[in-house]
C-alpha positions as CSV (number, residue, x, y, z in Angstrom):
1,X,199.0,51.4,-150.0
2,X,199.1,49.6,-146.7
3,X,199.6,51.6,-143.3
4,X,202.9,49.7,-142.6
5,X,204.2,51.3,-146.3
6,X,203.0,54.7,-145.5
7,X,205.0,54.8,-142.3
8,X,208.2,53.7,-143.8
9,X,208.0,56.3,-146.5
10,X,207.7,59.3,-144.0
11,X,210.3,57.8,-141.9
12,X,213.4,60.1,-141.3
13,X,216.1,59.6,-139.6
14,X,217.2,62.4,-136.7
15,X,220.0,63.6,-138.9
16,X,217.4,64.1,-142.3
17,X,214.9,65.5,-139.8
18,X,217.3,68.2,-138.7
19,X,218.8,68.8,-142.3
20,X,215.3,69.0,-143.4
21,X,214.4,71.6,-140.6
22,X,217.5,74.2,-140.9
23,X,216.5,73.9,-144.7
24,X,212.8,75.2,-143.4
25,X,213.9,78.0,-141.1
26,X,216.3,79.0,-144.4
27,X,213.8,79.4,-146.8
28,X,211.8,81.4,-144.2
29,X,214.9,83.2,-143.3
30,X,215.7,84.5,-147.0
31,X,212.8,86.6,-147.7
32,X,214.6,89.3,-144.5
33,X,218.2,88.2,-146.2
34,X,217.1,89.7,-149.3
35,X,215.2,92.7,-147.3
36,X,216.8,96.5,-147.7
37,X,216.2,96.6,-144.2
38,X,219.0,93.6,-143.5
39,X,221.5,95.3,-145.8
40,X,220.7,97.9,-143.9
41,X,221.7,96.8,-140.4
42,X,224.8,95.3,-141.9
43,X,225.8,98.3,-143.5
44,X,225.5,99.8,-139.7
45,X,226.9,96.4,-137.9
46,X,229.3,98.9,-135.9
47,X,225.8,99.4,-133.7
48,X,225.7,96.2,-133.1
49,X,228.2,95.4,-131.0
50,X,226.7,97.4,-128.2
51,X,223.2,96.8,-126.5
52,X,223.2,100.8,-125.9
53,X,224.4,101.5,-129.5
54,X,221.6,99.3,-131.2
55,X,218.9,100.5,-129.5
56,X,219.5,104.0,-129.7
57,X,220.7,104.0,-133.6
58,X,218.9,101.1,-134.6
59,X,215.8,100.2,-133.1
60,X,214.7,103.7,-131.9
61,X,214.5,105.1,-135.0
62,X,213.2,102.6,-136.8
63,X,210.5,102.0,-134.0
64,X,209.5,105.8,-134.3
65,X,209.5,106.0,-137.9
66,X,207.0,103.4,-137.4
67,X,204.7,105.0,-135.1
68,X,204.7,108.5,-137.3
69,X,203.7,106.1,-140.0
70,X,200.8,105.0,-137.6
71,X,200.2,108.8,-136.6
72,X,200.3,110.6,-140.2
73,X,198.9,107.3,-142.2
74,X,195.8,106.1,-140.1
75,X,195.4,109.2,-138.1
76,X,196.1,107.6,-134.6
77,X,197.1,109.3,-131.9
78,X,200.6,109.3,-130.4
79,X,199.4,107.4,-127.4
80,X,197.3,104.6,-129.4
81,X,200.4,103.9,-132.1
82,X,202.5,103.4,-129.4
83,X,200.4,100.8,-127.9
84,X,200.1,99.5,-131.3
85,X,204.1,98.9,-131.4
86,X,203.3,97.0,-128.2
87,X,200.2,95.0,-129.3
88,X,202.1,91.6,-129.1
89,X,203.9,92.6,-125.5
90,X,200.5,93.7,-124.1
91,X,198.5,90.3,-125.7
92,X,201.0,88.2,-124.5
93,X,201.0,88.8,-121.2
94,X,196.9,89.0,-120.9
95,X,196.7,86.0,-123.1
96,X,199.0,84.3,-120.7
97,X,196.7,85.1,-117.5
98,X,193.5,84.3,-119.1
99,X,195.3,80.9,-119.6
100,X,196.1,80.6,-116.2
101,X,193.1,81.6,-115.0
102,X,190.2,79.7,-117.2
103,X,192.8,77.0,-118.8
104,X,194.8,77.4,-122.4
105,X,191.3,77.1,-125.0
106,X,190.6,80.4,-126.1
107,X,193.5,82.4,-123.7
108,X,195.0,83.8,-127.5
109,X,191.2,85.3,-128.4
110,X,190.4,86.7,-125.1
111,X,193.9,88.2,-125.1
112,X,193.7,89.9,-128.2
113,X,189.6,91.0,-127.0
114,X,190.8,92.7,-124.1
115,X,194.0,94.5,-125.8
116,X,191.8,95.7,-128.5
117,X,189.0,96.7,-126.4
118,X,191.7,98.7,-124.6
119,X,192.5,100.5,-127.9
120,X,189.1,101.3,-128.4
121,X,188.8,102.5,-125.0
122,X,191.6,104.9,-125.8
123,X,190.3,106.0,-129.0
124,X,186.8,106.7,-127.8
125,X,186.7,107.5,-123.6
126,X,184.2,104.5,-123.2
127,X,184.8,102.2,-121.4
128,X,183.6,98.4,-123.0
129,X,181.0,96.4,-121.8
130,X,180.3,92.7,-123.1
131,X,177.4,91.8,-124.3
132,X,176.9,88.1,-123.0
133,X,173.1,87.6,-124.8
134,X,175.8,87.0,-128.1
135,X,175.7,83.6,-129.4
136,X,179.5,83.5,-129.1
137,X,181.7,85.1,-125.9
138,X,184.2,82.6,-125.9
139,X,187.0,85.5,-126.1
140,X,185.2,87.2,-123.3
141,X,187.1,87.0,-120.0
142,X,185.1,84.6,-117.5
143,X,185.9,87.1,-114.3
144,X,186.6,91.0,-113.4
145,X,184.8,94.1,-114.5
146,X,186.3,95.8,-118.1
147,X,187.2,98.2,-116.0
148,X,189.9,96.0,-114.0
149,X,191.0,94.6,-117.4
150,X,191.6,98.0,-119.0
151,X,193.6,98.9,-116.3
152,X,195.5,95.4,-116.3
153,X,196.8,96.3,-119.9
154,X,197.7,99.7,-118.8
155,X,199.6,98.5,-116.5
156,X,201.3,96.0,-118.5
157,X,202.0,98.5,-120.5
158,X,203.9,100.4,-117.9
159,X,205.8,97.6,-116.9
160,X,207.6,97.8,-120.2
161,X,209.0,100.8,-118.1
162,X,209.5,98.9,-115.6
163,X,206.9,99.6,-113.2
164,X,205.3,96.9,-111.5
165,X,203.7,97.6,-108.3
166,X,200.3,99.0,-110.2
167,X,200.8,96.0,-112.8
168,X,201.1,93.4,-109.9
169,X,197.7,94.7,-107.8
170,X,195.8,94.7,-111.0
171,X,196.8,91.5,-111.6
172,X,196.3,90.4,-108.8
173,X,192.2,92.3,-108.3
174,X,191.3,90.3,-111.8
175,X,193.2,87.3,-110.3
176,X,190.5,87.4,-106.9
177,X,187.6,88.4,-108.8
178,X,184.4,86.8,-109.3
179,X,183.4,84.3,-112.4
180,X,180.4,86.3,-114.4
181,X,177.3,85.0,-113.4
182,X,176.0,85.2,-117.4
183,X,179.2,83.0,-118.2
184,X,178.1,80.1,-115.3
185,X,174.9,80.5,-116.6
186,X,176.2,79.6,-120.2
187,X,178.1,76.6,-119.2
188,X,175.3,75.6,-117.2
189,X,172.9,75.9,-119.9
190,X,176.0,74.4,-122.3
191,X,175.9,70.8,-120.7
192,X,172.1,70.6,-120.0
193,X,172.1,70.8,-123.9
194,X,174.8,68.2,-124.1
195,X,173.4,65.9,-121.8
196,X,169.7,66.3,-123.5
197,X,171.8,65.4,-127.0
198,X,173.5,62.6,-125.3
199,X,170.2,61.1,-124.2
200,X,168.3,61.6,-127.3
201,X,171.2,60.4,-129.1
């Protein structure tokens, strides 16, 4: 089958494309449709109406059956389920900086590093260290202690409370801090290899 055939057959026209999408996001979209938890919120659609209402009959109680599920079922504390509700708020944000920072590879693994160093921090009182003899540290964070990163997430986390001033100076310590000397030392050692690969090659 030549090239020009294959391209024809995989051809769709804007109209088909966006038929064919909708029919994607429906088929995704059916498995909550047919959820108790959607007849749920229907059966309650008088809370939605309001922003006030749904939060405080909908999503609170849902959100804190949740963390008791958390607390009673993996024997977390109160502190650590609720950052746990939060996970994808708190990696999102670090995830984000890391890629502004050191560039978009590897932003997602050093986000979720740091977030769930952070829980660990919480669940044991010591604080992380990174071990940068591994073979692999690409989730590491090239700059700023573990210290300045566990506060940067508990700060984020505050800002879900809206407050920012202790969210914005943490940002902006890990922001002014120092590349790790074992991760320029990696990178350096990283292209003498490539270049002695590229020679022999």
């Amino acid at each position: 089958m030549s090239q020009k055939t294959q391209k024809k057959e995989i051809k769709l026209k804007p109209k088909e494309f966006e038929e064919f999408m909708d029919n994607l996001v429906d088929s995704f979209d059916k498995e909550y449709l047919d959820s108790p938890m959607f007849k749920h919120f229907i059966e309650n659609s008088k809370y939605l109406d309001d922003p006030d209402d749904l939060h405080t009959m909908i999503q609170f109680p849902f959100k804190r059956a949740l963390e008791l599920a958390i607390v009673h079922k993996l024997k977390k504390s109160k502190e650590v389920a609720s950052i746990y509700l939060n996970y994808n708020f708190l990696e999102t944000h670090i995830s984000r900086l890391c890629s502004d920072l050191y560039g978009s590879a590897c932003s997602v693994d050093r986000g979720r590093f740091i977030v769930k160093s952070y829980i660990k921090f919480k669940e044991t009182g010591k604080m992380p260290k990174l071990d940068w003899k591994r073979e692999y540290t690409f989730h590491y964070p090239e700059s700023g202690t573990m210290k300045q990163w566990m506060n940067l997430v508990k700060e984020t986390y505050s800002l879900k409370y809206g407050f920012y001033k202790g969210y914005l100076q943490a940002t902006l310590d890990i922001a002014m801090s120092k590349k790790h000397p074992e991760h320029l030392k990696k990178i350096k050692d990283y292209e003498k290899k490539q270049k002695k690969e590229k020679k022999n090659g």
